[in-house]
C-alpha positions in Angstrom: 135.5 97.8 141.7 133.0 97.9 144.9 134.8 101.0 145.7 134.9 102.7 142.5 132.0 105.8 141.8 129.2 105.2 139.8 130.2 105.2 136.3 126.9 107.4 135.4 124.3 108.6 137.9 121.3 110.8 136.8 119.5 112.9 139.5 116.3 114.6 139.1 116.7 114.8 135.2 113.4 116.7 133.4 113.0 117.2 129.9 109.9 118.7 128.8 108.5 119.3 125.3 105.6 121.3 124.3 102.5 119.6 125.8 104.8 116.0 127.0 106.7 115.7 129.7 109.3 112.9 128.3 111.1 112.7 131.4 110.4 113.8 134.8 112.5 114.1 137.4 114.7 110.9 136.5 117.1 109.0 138.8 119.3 106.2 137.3 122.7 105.0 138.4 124.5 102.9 136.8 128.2 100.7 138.0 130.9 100.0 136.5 130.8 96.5 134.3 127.4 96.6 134.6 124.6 96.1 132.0 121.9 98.0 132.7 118.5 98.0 131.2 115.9 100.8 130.4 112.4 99.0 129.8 109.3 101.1 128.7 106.5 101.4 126.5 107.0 103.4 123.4 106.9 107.3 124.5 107.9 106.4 128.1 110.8 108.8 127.5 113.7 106.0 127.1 114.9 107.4 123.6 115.2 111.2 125.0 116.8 110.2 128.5 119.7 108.5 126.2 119.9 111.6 124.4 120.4 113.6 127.4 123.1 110.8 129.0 124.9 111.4 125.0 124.8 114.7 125.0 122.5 115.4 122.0 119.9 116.7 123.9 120.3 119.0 127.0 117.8 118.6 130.2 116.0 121.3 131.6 117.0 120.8 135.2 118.9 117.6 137.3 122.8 116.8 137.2 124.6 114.1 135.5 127.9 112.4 136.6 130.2 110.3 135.0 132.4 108.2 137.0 132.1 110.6 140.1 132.8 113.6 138.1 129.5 116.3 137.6 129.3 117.2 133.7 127.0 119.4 131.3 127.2 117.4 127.8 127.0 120.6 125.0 127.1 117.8 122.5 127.8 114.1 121.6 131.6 114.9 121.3 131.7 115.8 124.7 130.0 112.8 125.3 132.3 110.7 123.1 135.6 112.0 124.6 134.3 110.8 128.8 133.9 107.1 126.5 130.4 107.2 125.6 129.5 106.0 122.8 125.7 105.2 121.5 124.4 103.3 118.9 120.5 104.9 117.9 117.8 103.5 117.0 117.0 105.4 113.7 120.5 105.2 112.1 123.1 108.2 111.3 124.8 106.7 108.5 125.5 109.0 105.0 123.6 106.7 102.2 126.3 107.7 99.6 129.3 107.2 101.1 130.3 103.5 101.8 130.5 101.9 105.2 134.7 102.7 106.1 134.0 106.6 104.8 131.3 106.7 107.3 132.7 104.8 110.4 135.8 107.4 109.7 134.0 110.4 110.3 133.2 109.1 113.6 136.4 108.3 114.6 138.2 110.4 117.0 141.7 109.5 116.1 143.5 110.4 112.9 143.4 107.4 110.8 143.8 106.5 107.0 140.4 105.0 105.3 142.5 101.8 104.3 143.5 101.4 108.1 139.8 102.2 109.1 138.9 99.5 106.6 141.5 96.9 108.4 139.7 97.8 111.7 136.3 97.5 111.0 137.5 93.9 109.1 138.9 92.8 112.1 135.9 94.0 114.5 133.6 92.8 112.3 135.5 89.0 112.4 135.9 89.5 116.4 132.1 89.9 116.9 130.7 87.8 114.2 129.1 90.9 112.1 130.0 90.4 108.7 129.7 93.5 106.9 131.9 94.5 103.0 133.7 98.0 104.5 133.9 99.1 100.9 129.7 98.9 100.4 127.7 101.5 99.7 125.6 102.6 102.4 122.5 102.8 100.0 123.2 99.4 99.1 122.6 98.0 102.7 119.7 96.4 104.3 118.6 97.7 108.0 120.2 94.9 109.6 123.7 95.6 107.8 123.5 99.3 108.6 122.9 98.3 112.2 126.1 96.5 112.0 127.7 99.1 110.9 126.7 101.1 113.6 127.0 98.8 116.1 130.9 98.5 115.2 131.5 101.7 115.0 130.4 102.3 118.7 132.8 99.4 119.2 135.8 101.0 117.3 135.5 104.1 120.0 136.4 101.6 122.7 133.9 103.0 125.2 133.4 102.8 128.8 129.7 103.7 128.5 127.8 101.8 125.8 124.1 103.0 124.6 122.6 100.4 122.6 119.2 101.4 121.6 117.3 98.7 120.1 120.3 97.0 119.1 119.0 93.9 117.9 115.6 94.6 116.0 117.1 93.1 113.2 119.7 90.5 113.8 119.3 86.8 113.8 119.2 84.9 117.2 122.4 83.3 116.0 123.9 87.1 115.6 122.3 88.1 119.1 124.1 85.6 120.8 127.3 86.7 119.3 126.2 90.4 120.0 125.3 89.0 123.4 129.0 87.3 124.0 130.6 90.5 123.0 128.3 92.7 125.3 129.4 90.1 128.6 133.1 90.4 127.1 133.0 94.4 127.1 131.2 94.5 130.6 133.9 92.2 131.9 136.4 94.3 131.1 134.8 97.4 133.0 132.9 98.7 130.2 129.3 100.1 131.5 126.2 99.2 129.2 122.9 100.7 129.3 120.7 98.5 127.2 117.2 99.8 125.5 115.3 97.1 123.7 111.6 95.7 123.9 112.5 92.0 124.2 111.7 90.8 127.7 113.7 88.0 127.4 116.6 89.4 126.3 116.6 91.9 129.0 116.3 88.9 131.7 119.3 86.7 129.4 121.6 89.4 129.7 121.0 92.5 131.9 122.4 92.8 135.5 119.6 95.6 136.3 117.0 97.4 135.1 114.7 100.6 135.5 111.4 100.8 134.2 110.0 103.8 132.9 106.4 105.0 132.5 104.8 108.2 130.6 108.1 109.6 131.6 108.7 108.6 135.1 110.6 106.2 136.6 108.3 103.1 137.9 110.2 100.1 138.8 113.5 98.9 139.3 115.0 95.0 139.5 117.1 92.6 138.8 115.6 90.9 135.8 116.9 88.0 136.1 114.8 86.8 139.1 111.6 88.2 136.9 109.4 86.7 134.4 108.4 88.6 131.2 104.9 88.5 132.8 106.0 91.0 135.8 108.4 92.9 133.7 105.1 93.3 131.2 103.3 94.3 134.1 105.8 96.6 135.4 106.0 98.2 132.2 102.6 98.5 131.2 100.3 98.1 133.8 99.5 94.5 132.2 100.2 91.6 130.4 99.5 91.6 126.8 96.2 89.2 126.0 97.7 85.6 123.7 97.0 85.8 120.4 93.4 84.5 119.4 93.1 80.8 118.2 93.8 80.2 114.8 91.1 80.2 112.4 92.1 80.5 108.9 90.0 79.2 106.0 92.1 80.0 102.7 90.6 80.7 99.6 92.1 81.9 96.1 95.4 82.6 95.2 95.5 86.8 95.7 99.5 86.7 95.5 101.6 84.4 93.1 105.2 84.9 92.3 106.2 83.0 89.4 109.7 82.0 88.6 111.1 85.6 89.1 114.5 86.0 88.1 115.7 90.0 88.8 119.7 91.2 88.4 120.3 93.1 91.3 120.0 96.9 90.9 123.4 97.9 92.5 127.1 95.9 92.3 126.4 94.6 96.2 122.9 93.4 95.7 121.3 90.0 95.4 120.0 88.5 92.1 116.3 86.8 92.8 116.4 83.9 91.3 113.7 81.4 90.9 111.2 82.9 93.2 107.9 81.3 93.3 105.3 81.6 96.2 101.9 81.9 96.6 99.5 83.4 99.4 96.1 82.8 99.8 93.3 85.0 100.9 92.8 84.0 104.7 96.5 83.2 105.4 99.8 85.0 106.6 102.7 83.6 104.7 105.7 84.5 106.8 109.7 85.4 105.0 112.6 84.5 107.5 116.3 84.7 106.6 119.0 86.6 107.5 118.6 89.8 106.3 120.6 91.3 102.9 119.4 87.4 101.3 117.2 89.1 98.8 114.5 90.7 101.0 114.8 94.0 99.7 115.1 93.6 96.3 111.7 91.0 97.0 109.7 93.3 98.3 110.4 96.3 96.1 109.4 93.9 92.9 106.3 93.3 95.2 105.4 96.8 96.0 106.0 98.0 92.4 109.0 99.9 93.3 110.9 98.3 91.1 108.9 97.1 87.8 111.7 95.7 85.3 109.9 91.7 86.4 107.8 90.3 83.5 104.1 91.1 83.8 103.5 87.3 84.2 105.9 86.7 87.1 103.4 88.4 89.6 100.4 88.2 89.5 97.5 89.7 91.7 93.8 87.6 91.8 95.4 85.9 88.8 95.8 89.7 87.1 99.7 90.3 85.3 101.5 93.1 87.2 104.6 92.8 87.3 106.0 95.7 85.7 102.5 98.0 87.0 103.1 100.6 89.4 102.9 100.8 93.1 99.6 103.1 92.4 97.9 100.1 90.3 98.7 97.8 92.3 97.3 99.6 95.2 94.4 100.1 93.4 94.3 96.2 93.3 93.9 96.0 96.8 98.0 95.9 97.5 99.1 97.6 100.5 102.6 97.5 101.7 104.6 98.6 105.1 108.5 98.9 104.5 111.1 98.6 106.9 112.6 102.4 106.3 109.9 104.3 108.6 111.1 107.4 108.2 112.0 108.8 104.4 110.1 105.8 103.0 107.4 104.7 105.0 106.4 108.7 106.2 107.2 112.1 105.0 109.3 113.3 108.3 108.3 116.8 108.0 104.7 116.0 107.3 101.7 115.8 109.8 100.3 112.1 110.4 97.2 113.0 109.0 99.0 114.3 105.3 101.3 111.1 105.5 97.9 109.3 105.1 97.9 110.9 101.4 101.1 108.4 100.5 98.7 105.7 100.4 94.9 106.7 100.8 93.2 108.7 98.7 89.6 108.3 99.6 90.2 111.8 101.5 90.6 113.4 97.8 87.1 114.6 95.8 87.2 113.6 91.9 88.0 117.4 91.5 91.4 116.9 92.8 90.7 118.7 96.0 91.5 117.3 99.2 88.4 116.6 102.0 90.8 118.0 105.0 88.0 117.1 107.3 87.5 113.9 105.9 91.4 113.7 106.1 91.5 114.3 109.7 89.4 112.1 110.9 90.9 109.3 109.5 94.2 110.3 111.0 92.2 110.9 114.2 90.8 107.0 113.4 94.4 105.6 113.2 95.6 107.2 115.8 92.8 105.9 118.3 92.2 102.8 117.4 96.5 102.0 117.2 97.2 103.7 120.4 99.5 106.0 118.7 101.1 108.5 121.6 101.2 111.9 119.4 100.0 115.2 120.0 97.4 115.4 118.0 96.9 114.5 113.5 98.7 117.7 113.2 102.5 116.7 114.9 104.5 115.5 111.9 106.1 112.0 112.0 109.7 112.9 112.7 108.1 113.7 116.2 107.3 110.5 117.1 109.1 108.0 118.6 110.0 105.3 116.3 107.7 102.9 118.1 104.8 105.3 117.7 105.3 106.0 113.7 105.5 102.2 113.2 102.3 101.6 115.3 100.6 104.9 113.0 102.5 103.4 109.2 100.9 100.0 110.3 98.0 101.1 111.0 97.2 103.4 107.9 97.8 100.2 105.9 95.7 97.9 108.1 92.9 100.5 108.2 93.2 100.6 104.3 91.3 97.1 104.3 93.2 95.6 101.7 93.0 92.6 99.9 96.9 91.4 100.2 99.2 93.6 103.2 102.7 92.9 102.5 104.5 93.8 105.7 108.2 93.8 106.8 109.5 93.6 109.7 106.3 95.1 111.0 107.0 95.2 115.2 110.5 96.7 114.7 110.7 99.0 117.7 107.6 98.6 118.9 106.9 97.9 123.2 105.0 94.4 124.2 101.6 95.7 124.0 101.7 97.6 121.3 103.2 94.2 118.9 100.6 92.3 120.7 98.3 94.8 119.3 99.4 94.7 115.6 99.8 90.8 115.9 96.3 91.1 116.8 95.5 93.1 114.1 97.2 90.9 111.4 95.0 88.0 112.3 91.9 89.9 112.5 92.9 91.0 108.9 93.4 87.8 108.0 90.5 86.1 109.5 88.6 88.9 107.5 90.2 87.3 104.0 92.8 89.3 103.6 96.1 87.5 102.1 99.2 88.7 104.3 102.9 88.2 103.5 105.1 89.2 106.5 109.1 89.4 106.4 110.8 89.2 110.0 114.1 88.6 111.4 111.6 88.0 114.7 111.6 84.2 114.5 108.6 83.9 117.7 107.1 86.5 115.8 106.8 84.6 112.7 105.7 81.4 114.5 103.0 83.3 116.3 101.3 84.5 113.1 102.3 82.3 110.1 100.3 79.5 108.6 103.3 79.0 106.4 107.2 79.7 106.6 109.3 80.4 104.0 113.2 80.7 104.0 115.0 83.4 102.1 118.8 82.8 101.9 121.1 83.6 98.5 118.0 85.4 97.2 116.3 82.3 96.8 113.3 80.6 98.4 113.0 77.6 100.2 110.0 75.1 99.8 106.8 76.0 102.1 106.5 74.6 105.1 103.5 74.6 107.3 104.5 76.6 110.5 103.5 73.6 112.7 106.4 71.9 111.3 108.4 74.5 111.7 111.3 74.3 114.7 114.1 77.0 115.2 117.1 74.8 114.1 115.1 73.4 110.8 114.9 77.4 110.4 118.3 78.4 111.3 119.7 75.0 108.4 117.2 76.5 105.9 118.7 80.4 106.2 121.7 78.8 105.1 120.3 77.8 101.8 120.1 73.5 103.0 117.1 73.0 102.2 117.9 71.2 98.9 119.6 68.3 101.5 116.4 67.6 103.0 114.6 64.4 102.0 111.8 65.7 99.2 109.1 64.0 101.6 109.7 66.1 103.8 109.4 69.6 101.7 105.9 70.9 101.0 106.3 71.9 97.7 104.0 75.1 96.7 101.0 73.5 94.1 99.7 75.4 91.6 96.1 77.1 92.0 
């Protein structure tokens, strides 16, 4: 293998958009078997440089060569028929077709959909990522459609592998089993370049690693002889400040949930059944589980999306509104971050600073007209005070990495000052600092009296901001339990729906306000 060419090597590689440079004048090599990490902040130009390397975007000037050979990708086809195969970050799936009809389409080969369906089965088995071939797309939480993804990459049988943010939203018990397959793929000779945020999985399971910075290349390592301090440092000039002390004082009930019982909207959804919780003003009540346990449908009877609950069975400062809509409840003090970023949480093809409209409206005069100065100067507000990388309020969302939009979605809510922020999964994407920075934020809000609920597949990020944890598996809920009681393998029992086993002294049953 020591004599073999690189299998890709980047030279001199620029891509420049109008007023960014997203990368200048790149080098990167990269060996066969190896797994190779790209580390950067968000808008370092990791995201476009895999682009270029799948052929989806086209440098202006530097070569490419795969395994020795000098190439100009046109497109990803190209790009698919050397054996590279990428997995993005924002997901190309079709909503209304189900999961075999889309892995299909990417397939090369000529295959029936019932022998597509017996192959993604099997993958699926192989590398412990349980997904129904016959769902809906539309039906799927994020972290099923990033299976979906991820085994379609697999079913190409690549010898380059882009994994962009791969696991955002899996389990640690389903990143260890993403992690096995990764070490069994580069075993075999396949190449892996590997984009994610998390330090420590970078030093667990990369061989090398090239840090980028506002589009440059910075640094370069073996991360397994580095701590996540110097990697932090390496990537952003710094290490991210801890997390203030905790300093919570709760008060009323803002949020209670009370015995909600919901069918599920579609044939592969979860009933709710039995939900109760409350939150408190002054506390972050965090929502782990495995995701597709009843998250979804959870948060859109939260957020008013979907209103068919009893008026009784939430209730906000001890007001019905269960069947309201999301504009009452807003009015309430509700504010909510989904997961989606893009088609839910922003308009793609509207500026930052009329995205703002989808939840603010103190921009809009009692005529009905809207205060575009007023306007942009919150957008301009958000954007400072989040560190959002954009061009100016004007560029619209799609333009933004997807670190930046979630940094700019959170921060419209935060800067809402509401009275109960319901977020989920609210660092998906996002670099070290910039979670530090929202984390941050959260407990200011908090600390302020706001009630927070946060759902996150991020376990350390739940531990770092919860005063309470509760479990979500078979769209149920598990008993609260204070966060200092809280351990990863009481967790990892509870997501499996156990915590009926446990002895009831050891529950912390929710009391009533």
């Amino acid at each position: 293998m020591s004599n073999a060419p690189p299998r890709l090597q980047l030279s001199r590689i620029t891509k420049t958009y109008p007023g960014v440079v997203a990368n200048d004048a790149i080098d990167l090599v990269v060996q066969p078997g190896e797994i190779h990490a790209v580390l950067g902040e968000n808008g370092a130009g990791k995201s476009t440089l895999m682009k270029i390397i799948y052929g989806a975007t086209q440098p202006d000037s530097g070569s490419m060569a795969v395994d020795g050979q000098t190439v100009r990708l046109a497109n990803p086809q190209q790009a698919r028929a050397l054996g590279i195969a990428m997995v993005f970050q924002h997901f190309n799936l079709f909503e209304s077709l189900t999961v075999t009809q889309n892995v299909w389409l990417g397939l090369q080969a000529r295959h029936t959909l019932a022998e597509v369906a017996g192959m993604i089965r099997e993958k699926a088995a192989a590398y412990h990522l349980p997904i129904d071939p016959q769902r809906l797309v539309h039906t799927l939480s994020v972290g099923e459609m990033q299976r979906v993804e991820i085994i379609r990459a697999l079913l190409t049988n690549p010898r380059l592998l882009i994994l962009d943010e791969p696991t955002s939203v899996l389990t640690p018990q389903a990143v260890q089993g993403l992690f096995d397959v990764l070490r069994q793929l580069a075993a075999e000779g396949c190449s892996i370049l590997y984009i994610s945020h998390k330090l420590h999985e970078i030093r667990e399971l990369c061989h090398r690693c090239t840090v980028l910075r506002t589009g440059r290349v910075t640094g370069d390592c073996d991360p397994r002889e580095e701590s996540n301090a110097s990697l932090s440092r390496m990537m952003i000039g710094s290490e991210p400040p801890a997390l203030p002390p905790r300093t919570a004082h709760t008060g009323e009930v803002v949020l209670g949930v009370h015995e909600l019982s919901l069918p599920a909207l579609d044939p592969f959804g979860v009933n709710l059944e039995h939900i109760s919780l409350q939150v408190r003003a002054g506390e972050v009540l965090g929502v782990a589980g495995v995701s597709g346990n009843g998250q979804r449908e959870l948060l859109l009877a939260l957020s008013g999306e979907d209103r068919r609950a009893q008026a009784s069975a939430i209730t906000l400062h001890g007001q019905p509104v269960g069947n309201t809509s999301p504009g009452k409840r807003r009015a309430k003090g509700l504010h909510f971050v989904p997961e989606e970023r893009l088609g839910r949480g922003a308009v793609p093809d509207l500026s930052l600073m009329h995205n703002l409209l989808l939840t603010r409206t103190n921009a809009v005069r009692s005529s009905g007209w809207i205060n575009m100065g007023a306007l942009r100067q919150q957008a301009q507000q958000v954007i400072a005070r989040f560190g959002v990388k954009a061009r100016s309020e004007q560029a619209t969302a799609r333009s933004l990495s997807g670190g930046n939009l979630q940094k700019f979605i959170v921060g419209r809510e935060i800067d809402a000052r509401p009275k109960l922020l319901i977020l989920a999964q609210p660092t998906w994407g996002v670099d070290v600092g910039a979670a530090a920075q929202i984390h941050r934020e959260i407990l200011a809000l908090r600390d302020a009296g706001c009630a927070v609920l946060v759902v996150s597949e991020e376990l350390d990020e739940l531990l770092a901001l919860s005063d309470r944890l509760v479990v979500m598996a078979r769209g149920r809920i598990s008993p609260a339990m204070p966060v200092a009681e809280a351990t990863v393998e009481r967790i990892g029992l509870w997501m499996s729906g156990l915590w009926e086993q446990e002895p009831a002294a050891a529950q912390h049953e929710e009391q009533p306000a």
